[in-house]
Biopython code that builds the backbone (N, CA, C, O; Angstrom):
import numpy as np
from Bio.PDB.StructureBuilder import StructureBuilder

atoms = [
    (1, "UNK", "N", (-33.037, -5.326, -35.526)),
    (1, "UNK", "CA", (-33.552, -6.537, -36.117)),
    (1, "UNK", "C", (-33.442, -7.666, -35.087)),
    (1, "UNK", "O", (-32.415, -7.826, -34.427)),
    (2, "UNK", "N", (-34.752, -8.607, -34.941)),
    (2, "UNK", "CA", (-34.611, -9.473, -33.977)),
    (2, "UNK", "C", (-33.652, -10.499, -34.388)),
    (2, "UNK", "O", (-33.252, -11.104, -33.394)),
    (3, "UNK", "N", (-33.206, -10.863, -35.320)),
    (3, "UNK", "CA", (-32.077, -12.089, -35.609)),
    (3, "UNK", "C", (-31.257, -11.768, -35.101)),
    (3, "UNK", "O", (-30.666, -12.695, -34.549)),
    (4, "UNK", "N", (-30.641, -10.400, -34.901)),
    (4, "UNK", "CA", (-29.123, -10.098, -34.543)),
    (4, "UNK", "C", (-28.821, -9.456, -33.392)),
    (4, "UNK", "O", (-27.701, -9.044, -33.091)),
    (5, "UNK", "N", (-30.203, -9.331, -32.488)),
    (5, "UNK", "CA", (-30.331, -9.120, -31.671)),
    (5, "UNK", "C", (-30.077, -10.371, -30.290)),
    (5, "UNK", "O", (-29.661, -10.283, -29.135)),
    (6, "UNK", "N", (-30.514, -11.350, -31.047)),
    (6, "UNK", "CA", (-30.499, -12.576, -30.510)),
    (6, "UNK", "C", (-29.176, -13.974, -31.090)),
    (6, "UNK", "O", (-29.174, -15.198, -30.958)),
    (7, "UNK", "N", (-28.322, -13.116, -31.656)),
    (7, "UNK", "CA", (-27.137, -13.841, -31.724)),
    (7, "UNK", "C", (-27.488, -14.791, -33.517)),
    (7, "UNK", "O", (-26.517, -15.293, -34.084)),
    (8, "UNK", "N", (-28.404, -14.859, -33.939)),
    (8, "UNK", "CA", (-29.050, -15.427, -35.185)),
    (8, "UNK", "C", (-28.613, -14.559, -36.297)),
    (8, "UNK", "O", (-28.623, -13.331, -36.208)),
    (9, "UNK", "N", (-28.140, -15.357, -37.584)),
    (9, "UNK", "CA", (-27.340, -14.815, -38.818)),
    (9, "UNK", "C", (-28.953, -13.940, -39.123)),
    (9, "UNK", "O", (-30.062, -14.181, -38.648)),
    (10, "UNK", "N", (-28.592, -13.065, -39.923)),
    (10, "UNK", "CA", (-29.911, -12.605, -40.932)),
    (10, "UNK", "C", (-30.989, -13.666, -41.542)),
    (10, "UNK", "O", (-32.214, -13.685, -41.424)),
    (11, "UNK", "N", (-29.974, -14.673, -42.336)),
    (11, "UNK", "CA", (-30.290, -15.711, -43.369)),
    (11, "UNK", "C", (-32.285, -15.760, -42.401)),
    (11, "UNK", "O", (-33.407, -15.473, -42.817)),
    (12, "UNK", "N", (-31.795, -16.239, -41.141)),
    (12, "UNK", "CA", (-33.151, -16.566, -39.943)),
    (12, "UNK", "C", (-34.071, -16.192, -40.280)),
    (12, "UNK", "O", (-35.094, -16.875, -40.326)),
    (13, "UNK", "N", (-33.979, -14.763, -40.682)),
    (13, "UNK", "CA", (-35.478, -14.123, -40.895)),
    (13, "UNK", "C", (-36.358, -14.946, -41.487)),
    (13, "UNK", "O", (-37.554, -15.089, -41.232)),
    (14, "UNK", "N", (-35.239, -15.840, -42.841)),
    (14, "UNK", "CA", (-36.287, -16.260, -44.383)),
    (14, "UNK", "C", (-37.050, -17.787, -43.443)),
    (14, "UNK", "O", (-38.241, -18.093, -43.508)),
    (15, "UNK", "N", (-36.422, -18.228, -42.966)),
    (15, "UNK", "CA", (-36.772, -19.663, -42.355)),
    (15, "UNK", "C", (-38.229, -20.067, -42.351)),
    (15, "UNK", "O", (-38.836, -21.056, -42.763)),
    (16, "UNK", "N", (-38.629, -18.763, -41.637)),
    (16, "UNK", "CA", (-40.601, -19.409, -41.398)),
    (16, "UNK", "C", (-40.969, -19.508, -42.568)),
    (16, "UNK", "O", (-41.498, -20.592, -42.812)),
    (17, "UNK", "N", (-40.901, -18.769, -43.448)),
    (17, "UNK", "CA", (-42.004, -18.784, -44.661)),
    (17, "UNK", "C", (-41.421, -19.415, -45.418)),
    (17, "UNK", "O", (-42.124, -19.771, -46.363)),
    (18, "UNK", "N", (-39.642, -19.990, -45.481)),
    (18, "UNK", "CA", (-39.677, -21.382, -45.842)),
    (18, "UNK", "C", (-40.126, -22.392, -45.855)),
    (18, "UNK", "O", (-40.233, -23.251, -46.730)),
    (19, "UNK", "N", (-40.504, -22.308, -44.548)),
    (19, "UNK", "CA", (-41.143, -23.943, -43.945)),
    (19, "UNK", "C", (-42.547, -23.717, -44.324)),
    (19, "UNK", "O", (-43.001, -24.712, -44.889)),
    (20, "UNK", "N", (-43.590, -22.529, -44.184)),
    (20, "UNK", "CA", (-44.947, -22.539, -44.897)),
    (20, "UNK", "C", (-44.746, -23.047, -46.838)),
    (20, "UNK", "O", (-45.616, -23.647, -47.468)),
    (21, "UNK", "N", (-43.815, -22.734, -47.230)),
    (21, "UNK", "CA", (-43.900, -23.518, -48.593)),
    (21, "UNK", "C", (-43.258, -24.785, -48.390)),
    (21, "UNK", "O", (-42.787, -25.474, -49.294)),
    (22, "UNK", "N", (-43.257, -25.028, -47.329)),
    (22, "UNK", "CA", (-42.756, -26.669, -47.712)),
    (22, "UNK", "C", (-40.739, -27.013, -47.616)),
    (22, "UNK", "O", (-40.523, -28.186, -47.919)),
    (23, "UNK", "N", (-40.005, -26.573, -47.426)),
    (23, "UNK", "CA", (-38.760, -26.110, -47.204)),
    (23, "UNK", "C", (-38.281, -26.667, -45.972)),
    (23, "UNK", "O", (-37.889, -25.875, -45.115)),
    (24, "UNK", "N", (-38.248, -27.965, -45.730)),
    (24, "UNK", "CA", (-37.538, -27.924, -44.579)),
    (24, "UNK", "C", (-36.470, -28.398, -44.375)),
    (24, "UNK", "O", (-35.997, -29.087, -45.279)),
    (25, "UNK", "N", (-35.616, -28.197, -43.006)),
    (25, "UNK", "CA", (-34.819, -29.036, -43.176)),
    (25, "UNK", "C", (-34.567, -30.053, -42.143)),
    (25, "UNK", "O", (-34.471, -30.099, -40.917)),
    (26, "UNK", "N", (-34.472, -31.157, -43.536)),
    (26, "UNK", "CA", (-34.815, -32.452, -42.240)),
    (26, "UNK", "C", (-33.592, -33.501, -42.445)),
    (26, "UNK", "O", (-32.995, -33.693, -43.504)),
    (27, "UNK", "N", (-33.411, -33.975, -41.514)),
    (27, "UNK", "CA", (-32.432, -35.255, -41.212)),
    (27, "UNK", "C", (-32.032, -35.974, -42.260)),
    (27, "UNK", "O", (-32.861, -36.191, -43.144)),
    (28, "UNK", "N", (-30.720, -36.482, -42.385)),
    (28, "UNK", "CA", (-30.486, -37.757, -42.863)),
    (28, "UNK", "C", (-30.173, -38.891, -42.099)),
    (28, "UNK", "O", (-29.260, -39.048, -41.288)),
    (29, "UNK", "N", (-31.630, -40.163, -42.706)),
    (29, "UNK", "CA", (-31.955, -40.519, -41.929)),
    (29, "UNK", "C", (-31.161, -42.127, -42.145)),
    (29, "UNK", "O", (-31.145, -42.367, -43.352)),
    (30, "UNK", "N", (-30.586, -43.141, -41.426)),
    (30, "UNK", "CA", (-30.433, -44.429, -41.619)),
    (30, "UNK", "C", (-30.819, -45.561, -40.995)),
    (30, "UNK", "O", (-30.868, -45.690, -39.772)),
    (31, "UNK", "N", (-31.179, -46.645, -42.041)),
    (31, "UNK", "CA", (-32.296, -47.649, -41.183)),
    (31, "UNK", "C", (-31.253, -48.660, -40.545)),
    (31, "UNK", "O", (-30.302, -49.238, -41.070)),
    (32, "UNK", "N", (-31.741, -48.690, -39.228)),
    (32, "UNK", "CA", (-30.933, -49.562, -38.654)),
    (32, "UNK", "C", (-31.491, -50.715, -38.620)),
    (32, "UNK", "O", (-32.612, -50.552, -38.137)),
    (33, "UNK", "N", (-31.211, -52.440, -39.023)),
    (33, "UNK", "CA", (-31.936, -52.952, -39.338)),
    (33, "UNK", "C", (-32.221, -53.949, -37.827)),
    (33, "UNK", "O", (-31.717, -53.720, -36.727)),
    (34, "UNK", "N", (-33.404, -55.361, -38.264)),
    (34, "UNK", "CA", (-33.633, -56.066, -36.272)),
    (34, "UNK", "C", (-32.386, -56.554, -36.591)),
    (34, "UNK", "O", (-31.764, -56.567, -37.653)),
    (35, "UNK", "N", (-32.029, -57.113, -35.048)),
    (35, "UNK", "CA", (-30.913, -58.355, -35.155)),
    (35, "UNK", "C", (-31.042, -57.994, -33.559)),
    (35, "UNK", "O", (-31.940, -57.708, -32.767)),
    (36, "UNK", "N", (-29.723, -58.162, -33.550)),
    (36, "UNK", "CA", (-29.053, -59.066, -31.970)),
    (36, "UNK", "C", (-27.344, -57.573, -32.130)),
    (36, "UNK", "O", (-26.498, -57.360, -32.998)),
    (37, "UNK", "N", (-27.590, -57.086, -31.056)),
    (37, "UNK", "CA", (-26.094, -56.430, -31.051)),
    (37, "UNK", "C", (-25.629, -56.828, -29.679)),
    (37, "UNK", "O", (-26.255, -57.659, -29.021)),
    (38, "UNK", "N", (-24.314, -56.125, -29.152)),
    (38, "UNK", "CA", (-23.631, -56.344, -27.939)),
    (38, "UNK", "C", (-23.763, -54.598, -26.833)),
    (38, "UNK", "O", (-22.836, -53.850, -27.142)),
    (39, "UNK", "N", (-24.407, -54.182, -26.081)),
    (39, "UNK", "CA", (-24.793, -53.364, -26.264)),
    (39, "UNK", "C", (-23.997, -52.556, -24.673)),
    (39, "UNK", "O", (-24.198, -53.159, -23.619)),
    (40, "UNK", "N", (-23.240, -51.386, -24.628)),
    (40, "UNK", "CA", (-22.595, -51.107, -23.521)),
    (40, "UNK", "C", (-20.724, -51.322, -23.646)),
    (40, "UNK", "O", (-20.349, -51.917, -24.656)),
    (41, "UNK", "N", (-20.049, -51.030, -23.032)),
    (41, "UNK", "CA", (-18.756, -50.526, -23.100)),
    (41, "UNK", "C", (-17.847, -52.499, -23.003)),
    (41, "UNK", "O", (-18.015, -53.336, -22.116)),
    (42, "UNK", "N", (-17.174, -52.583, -23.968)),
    (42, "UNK", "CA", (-16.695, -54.126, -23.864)),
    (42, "UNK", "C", (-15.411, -53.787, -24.332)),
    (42, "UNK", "O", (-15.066, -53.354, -25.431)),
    (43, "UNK", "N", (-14.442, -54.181, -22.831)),
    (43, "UNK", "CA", (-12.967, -54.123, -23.212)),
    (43, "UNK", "C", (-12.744, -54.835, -23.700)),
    (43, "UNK", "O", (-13.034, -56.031, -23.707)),
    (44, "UNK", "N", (-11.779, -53.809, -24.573)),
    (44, "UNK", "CA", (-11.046, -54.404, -25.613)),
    (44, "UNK", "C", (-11.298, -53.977, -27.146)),
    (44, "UNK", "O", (-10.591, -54.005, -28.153)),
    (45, "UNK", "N", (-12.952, -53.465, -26.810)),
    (45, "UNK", "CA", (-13.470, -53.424, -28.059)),
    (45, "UNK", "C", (-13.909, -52.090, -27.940)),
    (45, "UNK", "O", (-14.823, -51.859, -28.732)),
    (46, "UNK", "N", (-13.601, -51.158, -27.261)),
    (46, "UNK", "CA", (-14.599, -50.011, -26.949)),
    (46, "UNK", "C", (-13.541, -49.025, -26.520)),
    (46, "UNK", "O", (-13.767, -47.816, -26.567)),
    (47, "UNK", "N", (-12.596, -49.427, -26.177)),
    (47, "UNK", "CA", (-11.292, -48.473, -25.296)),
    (47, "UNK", "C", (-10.740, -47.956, -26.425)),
    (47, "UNK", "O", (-10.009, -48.531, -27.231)),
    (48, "UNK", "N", (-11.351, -46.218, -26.440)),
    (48, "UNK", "CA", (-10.866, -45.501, -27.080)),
    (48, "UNK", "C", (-10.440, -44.165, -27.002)),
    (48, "UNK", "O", (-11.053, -43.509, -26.160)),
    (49, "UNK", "N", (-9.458, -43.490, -27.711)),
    (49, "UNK", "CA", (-8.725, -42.383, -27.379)),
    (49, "UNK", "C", (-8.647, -42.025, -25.554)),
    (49, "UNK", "O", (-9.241, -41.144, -24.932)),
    (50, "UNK", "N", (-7.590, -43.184, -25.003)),
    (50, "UNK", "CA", (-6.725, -43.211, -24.291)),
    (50, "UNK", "C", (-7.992, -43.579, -23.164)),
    (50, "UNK", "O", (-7.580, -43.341, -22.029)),
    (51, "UNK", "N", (-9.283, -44.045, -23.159)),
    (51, "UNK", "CA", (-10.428, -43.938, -22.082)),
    (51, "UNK", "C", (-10.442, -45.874, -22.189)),
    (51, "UNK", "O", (-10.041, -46.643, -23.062)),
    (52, "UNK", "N", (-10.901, -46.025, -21.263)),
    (52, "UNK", "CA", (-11.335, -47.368, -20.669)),
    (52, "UNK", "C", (-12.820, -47.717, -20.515)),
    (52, "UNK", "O", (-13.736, -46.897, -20.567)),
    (53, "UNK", "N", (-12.941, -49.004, -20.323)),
    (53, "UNK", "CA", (-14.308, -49.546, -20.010)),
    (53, "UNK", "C", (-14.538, -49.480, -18.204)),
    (53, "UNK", "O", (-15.573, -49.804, -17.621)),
    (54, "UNK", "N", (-13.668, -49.131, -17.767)),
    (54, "UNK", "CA", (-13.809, -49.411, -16.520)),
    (54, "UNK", "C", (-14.802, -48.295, -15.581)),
    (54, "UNK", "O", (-15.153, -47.270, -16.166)),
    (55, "UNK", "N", (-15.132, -48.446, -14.508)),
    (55, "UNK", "CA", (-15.867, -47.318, -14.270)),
    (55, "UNK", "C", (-15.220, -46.135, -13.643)),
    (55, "UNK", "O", (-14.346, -46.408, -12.820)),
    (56, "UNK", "N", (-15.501, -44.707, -13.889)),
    (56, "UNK", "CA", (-14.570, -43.732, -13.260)),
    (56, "UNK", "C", (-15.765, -42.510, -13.365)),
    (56, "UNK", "O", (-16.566, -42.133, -14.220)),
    (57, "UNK", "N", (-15.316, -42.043, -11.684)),
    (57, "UNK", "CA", (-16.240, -41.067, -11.600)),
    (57, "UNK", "C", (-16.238, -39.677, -12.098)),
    (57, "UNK", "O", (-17.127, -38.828, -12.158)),
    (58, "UNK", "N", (-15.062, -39.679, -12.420)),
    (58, "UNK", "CA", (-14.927, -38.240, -13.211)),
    (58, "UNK", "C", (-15.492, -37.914, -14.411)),
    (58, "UNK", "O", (-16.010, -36.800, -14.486)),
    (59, "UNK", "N", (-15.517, -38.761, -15.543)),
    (59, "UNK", "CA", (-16.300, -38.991, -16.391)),
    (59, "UNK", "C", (-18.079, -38.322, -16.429)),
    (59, "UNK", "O", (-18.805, -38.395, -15.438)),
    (60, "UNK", "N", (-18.460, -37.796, -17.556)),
    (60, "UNK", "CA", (-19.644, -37.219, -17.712)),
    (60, "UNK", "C", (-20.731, -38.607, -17.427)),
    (60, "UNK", "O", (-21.522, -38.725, -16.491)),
    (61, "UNK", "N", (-20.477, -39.573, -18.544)),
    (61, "UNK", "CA", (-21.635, -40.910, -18.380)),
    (61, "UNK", "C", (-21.307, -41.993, -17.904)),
    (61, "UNK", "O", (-20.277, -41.870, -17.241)),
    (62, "UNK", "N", (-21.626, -42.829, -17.922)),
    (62, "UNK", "CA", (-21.284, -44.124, -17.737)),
    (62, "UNK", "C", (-22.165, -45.028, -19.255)),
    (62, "UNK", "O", (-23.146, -44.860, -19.979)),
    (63, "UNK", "N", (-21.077, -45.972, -19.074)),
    (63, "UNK", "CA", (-21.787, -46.799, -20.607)),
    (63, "UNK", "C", (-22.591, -48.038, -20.120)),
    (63, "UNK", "O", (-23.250, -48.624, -20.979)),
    (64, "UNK", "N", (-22.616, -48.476, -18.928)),
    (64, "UNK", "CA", (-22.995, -49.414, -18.151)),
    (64, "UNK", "C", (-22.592, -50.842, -18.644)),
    (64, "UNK", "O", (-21.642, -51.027, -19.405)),
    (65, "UNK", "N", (-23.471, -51.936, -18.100)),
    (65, "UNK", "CA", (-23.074, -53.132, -17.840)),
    (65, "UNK", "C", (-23.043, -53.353, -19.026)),
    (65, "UNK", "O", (-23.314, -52.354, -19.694)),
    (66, "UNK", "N", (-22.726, -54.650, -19.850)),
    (66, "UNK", "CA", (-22.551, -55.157, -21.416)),
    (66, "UNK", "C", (-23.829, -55.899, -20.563)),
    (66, "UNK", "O", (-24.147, -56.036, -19.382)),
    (67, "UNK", "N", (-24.443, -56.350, -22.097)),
    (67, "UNK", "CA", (-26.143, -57.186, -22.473)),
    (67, "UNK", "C", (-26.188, -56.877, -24.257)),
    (67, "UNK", "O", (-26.011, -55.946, -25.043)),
    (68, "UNK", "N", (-26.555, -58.352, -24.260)),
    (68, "UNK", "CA", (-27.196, -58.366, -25.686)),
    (68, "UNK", "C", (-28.295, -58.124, -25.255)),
    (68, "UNK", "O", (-28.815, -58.445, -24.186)),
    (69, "UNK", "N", (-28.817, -57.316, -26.424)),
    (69, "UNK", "CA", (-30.058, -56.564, -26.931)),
    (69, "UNK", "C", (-30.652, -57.251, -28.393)),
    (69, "UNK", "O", (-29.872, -57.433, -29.328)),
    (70, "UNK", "N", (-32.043, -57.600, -28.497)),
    (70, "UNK", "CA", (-32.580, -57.858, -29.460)),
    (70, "UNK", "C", (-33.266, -56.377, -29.744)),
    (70, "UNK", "O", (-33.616, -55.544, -28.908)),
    (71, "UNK", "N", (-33.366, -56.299, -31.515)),
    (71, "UNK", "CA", (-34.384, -55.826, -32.175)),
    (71, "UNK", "C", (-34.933, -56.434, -32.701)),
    (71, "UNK", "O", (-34.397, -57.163, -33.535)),
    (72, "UNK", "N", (-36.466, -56.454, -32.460)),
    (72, "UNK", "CA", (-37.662, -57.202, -33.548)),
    (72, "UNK", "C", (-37.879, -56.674, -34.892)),
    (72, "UNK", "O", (-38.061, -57.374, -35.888)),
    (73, "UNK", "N", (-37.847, -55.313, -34.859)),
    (73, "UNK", "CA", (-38.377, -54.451, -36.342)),
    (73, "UNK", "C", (-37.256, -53.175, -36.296)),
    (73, "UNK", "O", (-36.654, -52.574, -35.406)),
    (74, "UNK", "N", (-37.323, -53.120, -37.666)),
    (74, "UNK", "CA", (-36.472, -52.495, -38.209)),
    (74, "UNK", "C", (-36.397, -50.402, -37.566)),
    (74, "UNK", "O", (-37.365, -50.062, -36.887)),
    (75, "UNK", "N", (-35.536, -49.531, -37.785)),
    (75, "UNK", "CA", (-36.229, -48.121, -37.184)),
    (75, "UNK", "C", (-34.928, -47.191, -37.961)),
    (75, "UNK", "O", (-33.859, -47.533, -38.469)),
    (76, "UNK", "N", (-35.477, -46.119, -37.806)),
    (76, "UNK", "CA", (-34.987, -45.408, -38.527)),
    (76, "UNK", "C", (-34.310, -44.425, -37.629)),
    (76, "UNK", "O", (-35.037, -44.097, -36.692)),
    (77, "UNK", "N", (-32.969, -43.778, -37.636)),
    (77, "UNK", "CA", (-32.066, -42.780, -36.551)),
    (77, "UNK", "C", (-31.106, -41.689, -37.699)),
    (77, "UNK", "O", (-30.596, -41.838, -38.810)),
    (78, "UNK", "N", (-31.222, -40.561, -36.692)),
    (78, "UNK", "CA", (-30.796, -39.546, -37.592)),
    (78, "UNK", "C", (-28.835, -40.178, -37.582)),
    (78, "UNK", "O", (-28.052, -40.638, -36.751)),
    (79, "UNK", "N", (-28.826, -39.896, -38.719)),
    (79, "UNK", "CA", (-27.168, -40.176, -39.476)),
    (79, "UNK", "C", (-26.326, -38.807, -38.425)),
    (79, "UNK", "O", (-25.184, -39.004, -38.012)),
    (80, "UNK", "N", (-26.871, -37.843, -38.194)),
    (80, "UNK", "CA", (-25.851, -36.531, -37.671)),
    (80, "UNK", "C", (-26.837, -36.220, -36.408)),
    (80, "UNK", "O", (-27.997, -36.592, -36.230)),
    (81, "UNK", "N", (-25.896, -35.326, -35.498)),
    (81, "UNK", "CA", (-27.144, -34.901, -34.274)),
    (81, "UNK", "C", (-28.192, -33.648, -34.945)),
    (81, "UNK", "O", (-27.860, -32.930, -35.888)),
    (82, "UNK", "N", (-28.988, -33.606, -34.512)),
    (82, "UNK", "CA", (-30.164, -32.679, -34.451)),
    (82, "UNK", "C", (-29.853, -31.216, -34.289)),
    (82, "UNK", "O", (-29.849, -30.750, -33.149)),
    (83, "UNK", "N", (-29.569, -30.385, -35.410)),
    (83, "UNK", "CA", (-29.306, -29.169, -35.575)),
    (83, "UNK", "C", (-30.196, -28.219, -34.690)),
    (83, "UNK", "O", (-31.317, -28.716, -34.588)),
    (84, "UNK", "N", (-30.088, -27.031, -34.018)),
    (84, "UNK", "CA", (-30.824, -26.008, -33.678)),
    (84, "UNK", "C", (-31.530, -25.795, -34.615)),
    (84, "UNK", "O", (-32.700, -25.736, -34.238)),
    (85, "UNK", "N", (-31.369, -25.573, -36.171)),
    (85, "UNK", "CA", (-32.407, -25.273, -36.809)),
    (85, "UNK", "C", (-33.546, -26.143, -37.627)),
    (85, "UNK", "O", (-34.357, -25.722, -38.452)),
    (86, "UNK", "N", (-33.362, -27.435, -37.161)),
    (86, "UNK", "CA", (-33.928, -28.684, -37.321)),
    (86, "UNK", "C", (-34.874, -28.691, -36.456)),
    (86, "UNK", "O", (-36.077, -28.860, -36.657)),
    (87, "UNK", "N", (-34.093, -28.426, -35.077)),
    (87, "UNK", "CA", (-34.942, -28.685, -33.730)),
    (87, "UNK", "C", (-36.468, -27.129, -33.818)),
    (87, "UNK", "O", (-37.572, -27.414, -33.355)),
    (88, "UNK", "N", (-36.235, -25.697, -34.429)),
    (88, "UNK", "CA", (-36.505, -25.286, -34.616)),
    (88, "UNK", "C", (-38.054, -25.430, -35.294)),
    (88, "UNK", "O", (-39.216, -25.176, -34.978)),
    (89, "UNK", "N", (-37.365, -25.958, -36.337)),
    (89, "UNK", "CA", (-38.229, -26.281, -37.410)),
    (89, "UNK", "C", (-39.378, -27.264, -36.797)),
    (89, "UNK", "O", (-40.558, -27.020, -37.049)),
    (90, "UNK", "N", (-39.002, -28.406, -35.969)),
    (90, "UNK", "CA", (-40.316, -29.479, -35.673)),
    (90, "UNK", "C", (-40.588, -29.051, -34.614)),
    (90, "UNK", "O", (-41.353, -29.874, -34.112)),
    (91, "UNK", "N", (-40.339, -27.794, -33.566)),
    (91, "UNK", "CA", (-41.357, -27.341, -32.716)),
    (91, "UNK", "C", (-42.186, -26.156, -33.384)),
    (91, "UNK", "O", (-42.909, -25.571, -32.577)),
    (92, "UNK", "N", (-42.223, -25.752, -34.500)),
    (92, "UNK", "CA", (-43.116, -25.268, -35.583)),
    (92, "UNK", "C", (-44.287, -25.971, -36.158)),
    (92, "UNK", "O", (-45.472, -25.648, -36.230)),
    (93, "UNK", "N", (-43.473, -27.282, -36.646)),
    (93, "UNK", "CA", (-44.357, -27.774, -37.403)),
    (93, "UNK", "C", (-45.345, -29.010, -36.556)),
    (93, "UNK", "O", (-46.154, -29.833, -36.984)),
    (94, "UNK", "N", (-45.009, -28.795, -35.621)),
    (94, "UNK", "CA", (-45.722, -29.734, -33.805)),
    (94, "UNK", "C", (-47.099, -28.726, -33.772)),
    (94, "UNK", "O", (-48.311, -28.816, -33.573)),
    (95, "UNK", "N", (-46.444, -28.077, -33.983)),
    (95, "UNK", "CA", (-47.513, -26.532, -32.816)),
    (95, "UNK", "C", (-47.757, -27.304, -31.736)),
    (95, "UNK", "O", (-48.835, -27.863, -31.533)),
    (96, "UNK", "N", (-46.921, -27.358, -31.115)),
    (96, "UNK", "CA", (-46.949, -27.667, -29.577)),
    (96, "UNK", "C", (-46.544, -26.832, -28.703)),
    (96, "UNK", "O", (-45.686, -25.978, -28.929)),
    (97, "UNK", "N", (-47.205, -27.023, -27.471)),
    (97, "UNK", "CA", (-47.654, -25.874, -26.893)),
    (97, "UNK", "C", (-47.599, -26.853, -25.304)),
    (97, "UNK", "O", (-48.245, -27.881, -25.098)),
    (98, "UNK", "N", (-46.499, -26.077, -24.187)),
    (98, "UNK", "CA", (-46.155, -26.709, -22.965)),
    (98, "UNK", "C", (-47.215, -26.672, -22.353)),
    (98, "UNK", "O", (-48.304, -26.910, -22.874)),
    (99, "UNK", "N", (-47.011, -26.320, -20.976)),
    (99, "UNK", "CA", (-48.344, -26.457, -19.824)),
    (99, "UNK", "C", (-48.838, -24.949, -19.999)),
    (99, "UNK", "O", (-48.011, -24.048, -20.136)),
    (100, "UNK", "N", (-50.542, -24.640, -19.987)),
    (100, "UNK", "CA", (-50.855, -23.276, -19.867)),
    (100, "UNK", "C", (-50.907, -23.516, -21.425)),
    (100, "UNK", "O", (-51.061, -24.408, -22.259)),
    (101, "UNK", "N", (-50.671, -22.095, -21.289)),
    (101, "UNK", "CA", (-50.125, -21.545, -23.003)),
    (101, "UNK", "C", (-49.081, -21.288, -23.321)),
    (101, "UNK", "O", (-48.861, -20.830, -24.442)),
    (102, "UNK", "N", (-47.991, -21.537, -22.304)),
    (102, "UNK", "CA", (-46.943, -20.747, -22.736)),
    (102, "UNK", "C", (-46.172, -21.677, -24.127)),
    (102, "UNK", "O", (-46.600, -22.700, -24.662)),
    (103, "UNK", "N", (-45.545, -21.286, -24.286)),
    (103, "UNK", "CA", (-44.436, -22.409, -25.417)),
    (103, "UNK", "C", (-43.631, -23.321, -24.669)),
    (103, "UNK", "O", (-43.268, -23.304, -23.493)),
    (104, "UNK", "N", (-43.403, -24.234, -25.740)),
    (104, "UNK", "CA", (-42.454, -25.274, -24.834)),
    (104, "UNK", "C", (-41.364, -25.073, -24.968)),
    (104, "UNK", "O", (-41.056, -25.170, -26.156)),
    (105, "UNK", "N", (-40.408, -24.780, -24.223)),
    (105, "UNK", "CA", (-38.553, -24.030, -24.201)),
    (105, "UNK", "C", (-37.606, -25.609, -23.545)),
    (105, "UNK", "O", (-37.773, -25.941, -22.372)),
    (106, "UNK", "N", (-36.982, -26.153, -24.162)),
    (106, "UNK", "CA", (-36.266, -27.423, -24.135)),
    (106, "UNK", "C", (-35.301, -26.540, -23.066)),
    (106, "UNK", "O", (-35.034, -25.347, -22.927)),
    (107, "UNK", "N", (-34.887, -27.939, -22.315)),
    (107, "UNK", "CA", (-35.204, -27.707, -20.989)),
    (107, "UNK", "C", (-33.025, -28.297, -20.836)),
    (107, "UNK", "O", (-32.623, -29.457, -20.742)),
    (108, "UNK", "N", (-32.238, -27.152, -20.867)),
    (108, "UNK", "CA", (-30.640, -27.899, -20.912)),
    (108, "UNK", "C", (-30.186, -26.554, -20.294)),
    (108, "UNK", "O", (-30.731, -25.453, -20.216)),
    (109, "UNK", "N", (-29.007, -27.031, -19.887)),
    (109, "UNK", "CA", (-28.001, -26.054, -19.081)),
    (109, "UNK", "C", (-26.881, -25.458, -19.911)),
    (109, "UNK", "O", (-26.231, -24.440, -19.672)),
    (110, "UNK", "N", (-26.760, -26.496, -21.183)),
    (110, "UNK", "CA", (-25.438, -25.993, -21.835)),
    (110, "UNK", "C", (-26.334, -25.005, -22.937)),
    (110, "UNK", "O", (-26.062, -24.789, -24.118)),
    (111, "UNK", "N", (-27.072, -24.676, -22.426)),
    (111, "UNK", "CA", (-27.966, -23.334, -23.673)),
    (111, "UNK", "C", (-27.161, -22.325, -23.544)),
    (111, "UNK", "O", (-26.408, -21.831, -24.383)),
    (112, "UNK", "N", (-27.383, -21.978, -22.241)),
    (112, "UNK", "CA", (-26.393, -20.762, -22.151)),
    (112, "UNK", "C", (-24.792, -20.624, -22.303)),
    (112, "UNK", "O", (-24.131, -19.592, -22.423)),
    (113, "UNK", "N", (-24.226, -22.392, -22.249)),
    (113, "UNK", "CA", (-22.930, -22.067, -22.658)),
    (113, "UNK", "C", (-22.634, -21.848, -23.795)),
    (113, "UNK", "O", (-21.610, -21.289, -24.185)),
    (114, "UNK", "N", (-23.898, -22.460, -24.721)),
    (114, "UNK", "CA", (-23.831, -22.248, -26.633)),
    (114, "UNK", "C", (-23.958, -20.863, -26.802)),
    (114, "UNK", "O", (-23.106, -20.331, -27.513)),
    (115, "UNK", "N", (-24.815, -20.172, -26.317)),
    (115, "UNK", "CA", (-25.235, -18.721, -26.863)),
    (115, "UNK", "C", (-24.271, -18.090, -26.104)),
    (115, "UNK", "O", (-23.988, -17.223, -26.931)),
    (116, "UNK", "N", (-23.114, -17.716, -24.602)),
    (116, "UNK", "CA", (-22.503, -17.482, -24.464)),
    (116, "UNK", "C", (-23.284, -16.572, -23.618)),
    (116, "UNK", "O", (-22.710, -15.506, -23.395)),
    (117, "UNK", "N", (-24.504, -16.721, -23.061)),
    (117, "UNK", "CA", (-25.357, -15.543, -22.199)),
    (117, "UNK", "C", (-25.669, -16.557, -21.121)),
    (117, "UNK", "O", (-26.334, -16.228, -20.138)),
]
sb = StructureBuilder()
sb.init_structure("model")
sb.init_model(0)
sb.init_chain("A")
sb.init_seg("    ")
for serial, (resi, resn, name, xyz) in enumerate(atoms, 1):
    if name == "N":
        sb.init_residue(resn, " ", resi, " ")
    sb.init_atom(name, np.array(xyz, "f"), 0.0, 1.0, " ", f" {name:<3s}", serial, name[0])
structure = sb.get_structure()
């Protein structure tokens, strides 16, 4: 069976013809409203679990310089990150299609540390 072949519970199989009746699963979503925020790493206010605002190269990101930021209009952001089977689901319901014909395969390094291949 291809689900378990590919590291995927059984449940997988049912998914597509979920989503052809309408079944999906989608985000919870929260509106963030316009205003004015403070936007970037501000000591004092940001130094958390034992990390600093300061810059250090060991670190994965950097949070960069502080700047207020305006919003004009209001927008909407997913409440949780973006599930594999979320992400699944809206390159289905896209039918999108990369360069050529081939499919479009999201493009990360920690793929293979998730699937463990």
């Amino acid at each position: 069976m291809w689900a378990s072949e590919n590291g995927l519970p059984p449940s997988y199989i049912l998914r597509k013809p979920l989503w052809w009746l309408g079944v999906a699963p989608l985000s919870e979503m929260v509106e963030i409203p316009p205003g004015r925020f403070t936007m970037g790493c501000k000591p004092g206010r940001d130094d958390v679990e034992g990390g600093t605002c300061e810059r250090d190269s060991t670190i994965f990101f950097q949070l960069g310089e502080v700047r207020e930021v305006t919003l004009d209009k209001p927008f909407a952001l997913g409440k949780y990150e973006v599930t594999f089977l979320q992400y699944d689901y809206y390159v289905w319901d896209q039918k999108r299609r990369g360069r050529g014909r081939r499919w479009s395969i999201p493009s990360t390094q920690a793929w293979g540390a998730r699937t463990g291949r």
